[in-house]
One Martini backbone bead per residue (centre of mass of N, CA, C, O) as a GRO file, in nm:
protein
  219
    1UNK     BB    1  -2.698  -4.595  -7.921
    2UNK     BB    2  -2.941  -4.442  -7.777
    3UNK     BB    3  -2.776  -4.332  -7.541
    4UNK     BB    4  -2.580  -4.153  -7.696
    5UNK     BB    5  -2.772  -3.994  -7.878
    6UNK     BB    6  -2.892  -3.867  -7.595
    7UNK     BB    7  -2.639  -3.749  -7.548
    8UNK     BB    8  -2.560  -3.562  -7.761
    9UNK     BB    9  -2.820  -3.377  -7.714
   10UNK     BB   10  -2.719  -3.249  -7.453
   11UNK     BB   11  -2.505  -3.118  -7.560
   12UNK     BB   12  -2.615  -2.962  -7.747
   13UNK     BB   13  -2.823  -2.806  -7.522
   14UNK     BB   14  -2.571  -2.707  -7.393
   15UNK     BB   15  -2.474  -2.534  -7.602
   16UNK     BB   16  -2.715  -2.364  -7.670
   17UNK     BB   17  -2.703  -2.244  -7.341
   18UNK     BB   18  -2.436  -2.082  -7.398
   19UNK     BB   19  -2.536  -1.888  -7.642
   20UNK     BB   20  -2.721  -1.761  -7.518
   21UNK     BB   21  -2.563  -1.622  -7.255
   22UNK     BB   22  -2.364  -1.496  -7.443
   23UNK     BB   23  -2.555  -1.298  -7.590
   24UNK     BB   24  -2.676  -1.165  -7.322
   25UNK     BB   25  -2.436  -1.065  -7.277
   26UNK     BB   26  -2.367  -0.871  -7.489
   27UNK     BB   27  -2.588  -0.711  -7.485
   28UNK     BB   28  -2.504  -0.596  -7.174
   29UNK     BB   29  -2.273  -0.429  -7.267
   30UNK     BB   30  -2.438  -0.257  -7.446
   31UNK     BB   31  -2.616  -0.096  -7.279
   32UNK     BB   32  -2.465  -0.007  -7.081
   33UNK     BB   33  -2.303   0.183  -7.256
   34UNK     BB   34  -2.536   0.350  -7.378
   35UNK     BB   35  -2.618   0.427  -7.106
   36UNK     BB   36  -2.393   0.622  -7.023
   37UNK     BB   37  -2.377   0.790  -7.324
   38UNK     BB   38  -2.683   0.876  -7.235
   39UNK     BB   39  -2.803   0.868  -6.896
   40UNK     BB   40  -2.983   0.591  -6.903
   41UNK     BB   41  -3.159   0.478  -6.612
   42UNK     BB   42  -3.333   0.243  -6.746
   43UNK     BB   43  -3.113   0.100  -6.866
   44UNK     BB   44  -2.949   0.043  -6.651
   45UNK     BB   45  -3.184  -0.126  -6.493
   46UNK     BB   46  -3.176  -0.338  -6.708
   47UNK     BB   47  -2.922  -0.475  -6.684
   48UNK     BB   48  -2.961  -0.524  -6.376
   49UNK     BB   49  -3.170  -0.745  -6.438
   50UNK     BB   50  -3.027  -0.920  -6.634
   51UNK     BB   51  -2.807  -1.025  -6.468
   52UNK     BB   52  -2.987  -1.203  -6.299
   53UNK     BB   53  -3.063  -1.386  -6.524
   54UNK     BB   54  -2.770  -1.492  -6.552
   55UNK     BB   55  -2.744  -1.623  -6.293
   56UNK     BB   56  -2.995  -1.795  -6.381
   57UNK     BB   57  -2.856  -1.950  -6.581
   58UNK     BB   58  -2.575  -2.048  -6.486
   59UNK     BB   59  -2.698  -2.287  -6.291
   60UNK     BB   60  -2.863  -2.444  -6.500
   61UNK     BB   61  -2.575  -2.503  -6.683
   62UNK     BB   62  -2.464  -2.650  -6.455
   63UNK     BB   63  -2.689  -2.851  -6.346
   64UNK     BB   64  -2.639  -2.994  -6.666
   65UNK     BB   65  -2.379  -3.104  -6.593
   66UNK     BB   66  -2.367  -3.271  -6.323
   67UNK     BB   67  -2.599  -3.455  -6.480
   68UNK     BB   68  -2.391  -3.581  -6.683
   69UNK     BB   69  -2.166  -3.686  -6.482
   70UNK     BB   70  -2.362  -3.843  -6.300
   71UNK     BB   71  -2.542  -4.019  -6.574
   72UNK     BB   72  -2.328  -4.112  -6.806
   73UNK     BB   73  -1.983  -4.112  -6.742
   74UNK     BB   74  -1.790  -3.996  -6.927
   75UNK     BB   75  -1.552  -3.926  -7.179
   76UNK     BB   76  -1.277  -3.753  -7.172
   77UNK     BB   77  -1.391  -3.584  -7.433
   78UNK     BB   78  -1.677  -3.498  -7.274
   79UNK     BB   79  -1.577  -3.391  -7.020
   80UNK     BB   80  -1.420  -3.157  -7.143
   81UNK     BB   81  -1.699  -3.032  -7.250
   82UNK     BB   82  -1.823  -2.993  -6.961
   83UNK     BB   83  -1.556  -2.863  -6.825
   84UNK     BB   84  -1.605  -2.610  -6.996
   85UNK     BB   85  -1.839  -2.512  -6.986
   86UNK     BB   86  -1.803  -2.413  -6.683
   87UNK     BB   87  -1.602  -2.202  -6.745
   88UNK     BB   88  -1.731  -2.018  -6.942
   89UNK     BB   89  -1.970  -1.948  -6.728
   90UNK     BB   90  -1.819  -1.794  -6.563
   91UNK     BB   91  -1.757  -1.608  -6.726
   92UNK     BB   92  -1.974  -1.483  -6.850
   93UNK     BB   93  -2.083  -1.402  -6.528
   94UNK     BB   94  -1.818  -1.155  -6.513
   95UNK     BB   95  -1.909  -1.004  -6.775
   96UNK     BB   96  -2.157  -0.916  -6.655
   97UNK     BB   97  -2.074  -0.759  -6.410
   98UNK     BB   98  -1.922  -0.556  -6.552
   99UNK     BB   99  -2.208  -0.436  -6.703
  100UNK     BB  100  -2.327  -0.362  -6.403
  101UNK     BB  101  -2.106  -0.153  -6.304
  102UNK     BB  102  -2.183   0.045  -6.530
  103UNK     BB  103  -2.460   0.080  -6.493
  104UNK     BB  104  -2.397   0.227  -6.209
  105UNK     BB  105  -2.240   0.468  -6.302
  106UNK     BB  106  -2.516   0.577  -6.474
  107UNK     BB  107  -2.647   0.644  -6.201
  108UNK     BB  108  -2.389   0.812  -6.056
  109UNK     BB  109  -2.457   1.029  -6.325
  110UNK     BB  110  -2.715   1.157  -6.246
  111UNK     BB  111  -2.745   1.519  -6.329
  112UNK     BB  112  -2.510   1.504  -6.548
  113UNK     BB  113  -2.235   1.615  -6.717
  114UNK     BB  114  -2.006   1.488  -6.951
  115UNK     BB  115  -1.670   1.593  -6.943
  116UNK     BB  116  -1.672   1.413  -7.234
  117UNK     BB  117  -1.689   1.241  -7.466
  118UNK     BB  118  -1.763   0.903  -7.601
  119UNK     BB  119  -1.534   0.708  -7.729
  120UNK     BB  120  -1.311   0.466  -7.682
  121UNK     BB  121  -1.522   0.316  -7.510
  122UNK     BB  122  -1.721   0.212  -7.713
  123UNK     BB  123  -1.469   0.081  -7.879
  124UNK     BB  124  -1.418  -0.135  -7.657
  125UNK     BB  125  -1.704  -0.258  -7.669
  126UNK     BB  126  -1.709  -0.362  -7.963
  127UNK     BB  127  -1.425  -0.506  -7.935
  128UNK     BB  128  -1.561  -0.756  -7.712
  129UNK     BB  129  -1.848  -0.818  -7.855
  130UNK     BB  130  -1.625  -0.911  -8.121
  131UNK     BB  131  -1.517  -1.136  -7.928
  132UNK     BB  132  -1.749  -1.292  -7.831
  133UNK     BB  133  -1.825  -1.378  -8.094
  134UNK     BB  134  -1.578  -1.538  -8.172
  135UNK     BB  135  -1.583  -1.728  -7.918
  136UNK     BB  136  -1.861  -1.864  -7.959
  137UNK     BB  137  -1.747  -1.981  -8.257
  138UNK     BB  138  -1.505  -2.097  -8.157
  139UNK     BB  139  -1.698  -2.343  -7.972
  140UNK     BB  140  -1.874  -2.440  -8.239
  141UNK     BB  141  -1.651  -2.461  -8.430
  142UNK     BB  142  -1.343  -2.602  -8.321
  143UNK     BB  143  -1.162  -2.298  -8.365
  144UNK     BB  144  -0.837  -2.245  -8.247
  145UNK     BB  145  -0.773  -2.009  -8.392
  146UNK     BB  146  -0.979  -1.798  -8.314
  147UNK     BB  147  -0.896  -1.810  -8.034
  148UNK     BB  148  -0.665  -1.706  -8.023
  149UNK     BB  149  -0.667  -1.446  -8.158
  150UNK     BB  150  -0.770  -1.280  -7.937
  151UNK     BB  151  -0.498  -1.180  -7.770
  152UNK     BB  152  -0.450  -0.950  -8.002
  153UNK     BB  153  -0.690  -0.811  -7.892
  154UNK     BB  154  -0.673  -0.734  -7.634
  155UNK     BB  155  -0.469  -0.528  -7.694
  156UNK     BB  156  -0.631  -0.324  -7.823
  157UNK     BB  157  -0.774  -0.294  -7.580
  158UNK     BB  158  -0.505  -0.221  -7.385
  159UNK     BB  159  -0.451   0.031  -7.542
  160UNK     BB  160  -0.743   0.185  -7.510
  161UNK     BB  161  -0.709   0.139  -7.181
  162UNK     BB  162  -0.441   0.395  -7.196
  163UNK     BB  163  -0.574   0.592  -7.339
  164UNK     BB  164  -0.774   0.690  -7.129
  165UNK     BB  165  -0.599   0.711  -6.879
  166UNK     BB  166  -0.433   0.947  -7.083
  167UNK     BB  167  -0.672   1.148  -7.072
  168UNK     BB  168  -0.795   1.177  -6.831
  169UNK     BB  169  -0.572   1.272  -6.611
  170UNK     BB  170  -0.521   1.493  -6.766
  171UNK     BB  171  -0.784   1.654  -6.719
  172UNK     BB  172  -0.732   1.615  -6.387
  173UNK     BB  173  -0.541   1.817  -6.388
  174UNK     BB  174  -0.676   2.056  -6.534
  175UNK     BB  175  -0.968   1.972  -6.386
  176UNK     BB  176  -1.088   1.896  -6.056
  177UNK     BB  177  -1.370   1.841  -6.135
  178UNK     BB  178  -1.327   1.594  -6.275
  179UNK     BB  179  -1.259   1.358  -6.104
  180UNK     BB  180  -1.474   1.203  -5.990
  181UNK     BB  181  -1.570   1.128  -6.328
  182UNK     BB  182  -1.285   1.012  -6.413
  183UNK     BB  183  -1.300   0.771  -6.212
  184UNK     BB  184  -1.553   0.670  -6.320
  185UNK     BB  185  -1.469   0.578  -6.605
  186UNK     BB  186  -1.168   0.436  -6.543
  187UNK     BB  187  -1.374   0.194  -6.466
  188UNK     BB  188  -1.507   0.135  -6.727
  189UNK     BB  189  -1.269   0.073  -6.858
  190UNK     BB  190  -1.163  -0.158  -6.685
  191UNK     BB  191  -1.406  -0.333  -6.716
  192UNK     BB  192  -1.347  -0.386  -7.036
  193UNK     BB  193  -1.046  -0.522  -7.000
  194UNK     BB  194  -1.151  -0.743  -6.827
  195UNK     BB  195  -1.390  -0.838  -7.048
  196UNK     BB  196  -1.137  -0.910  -7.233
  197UNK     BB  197  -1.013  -1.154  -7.052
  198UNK     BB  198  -1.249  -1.343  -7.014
  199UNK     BB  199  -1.206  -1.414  -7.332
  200UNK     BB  200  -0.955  -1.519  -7.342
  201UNK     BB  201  -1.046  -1.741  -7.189
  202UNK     BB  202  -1.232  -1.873  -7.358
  203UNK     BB  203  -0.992  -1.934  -7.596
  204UNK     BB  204  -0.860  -2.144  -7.398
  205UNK     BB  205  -1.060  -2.348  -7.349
  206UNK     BB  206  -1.130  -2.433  -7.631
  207UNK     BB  207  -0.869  -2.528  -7.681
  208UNK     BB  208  -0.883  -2.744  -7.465
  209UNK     BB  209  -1.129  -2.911  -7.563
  210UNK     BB  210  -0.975  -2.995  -7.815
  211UNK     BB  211  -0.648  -3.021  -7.718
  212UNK     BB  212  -0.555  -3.090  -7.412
  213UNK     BB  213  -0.462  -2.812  -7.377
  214UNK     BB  214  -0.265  -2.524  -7.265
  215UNK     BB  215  -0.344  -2.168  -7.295
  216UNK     BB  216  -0.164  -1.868  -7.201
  217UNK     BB  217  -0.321  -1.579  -7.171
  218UNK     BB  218  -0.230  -1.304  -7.033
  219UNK     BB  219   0.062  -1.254  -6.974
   0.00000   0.00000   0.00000
């Protein structure tokens, strides 16, 4: 019984390193963002520095993951929470990546004026790290409907980044000045739609973890 206790407490211990790097991938995505809407070189900074810390908790909780695998030997059922886990974090790095990749385009565009105000992107910025907040929810509490849910926001992600795509167009139609700008927003608006894919994986995940069905969303 000791042996179990030390196990579930070691789980607990990886649940709360998930949800921490959950909380700063979320915030890495906004920041990125306001990076952008401000053209503030120094938040972008801090973001690409963010990253990299990033990149070093998801190692941490994977070699604590191979730990629990290879010393405890798991039954079935919390195979599956830390095989979960494994997939988590992957997309949650993933996620920073993409929010590293906005920092850039804010680097990139230091010394211009913004070709029109940013409207719909941080709308998507908002729509990506409520559905993050509630996957990470949707995780602590093995709530198989809320990450389901997941599924119809990505869709409202998808629906603002065609609206973004068919308003720059216009735009860089009208007026070729604004093209090598207006392709550099295409992509932060693509890179939160990629993040917006990678939550709808973790409430798969969720799923799996829960049910050991696969359920694929973003098809």
């Amino acid at each position: 019984m000791t042996t179990r206790r030390g196990f579930q407490e070691q789980l607990a211990d990886l649940q709360h390193e998930i949800l921490r790097m959950g909380t700063l991938v979320e915030e890495t995505i906004d920041r990125a963002v306001r990076s952008l809407r401000d053209l503030d070189a120094d938040l972008a900074r801090q973001v690409m520095a963010e990253d990299d810390r990033i990149d070093q908790l998801m190692l941490e909780i994977e070699r604590q993951c191979l730990e629990l695998i290879a010393l405890q030997q798991p039954l079935a059922g919390d195979l599956r929470v830390i095989g979960t886990a494994l997939k988590i974090i992957t997309d949650l790095e993933r996620m920073a990546d993409h929010a590293h990749n906005i920092a850039r385009t804010t680097l990139r565009l230091q010394g211009e004026q913004l070709v029109k105000p940013l409207v719909d992107i941080p709308r998507m910025a908002e729509l990506v790290m409520a559905m993050t907040r509630d996957a990470l929810q949707a995780y602590v509490k093995r709530d198989t409907g809320l990450a389901a849910a997941l599924d119809e926001r990505d869709n409202e992600v998808d629906n603002l980044y065609r609206r973004v795509f068919d308003e720059l167009e216009e735009l860089m139609k009208k007026d070729p000045g604004t093209i090598r700008q207006g392709l550099q927003l295409l992509l932060v608006a693509r890179d939160l739609e990629r993040v917006a894919d990678h939550v709808t994986n973790l409430g798969e995940w969720v799923i799996y973890m829960v049910t050991g069905e696969r359920r694929v969303m973003n098809d």
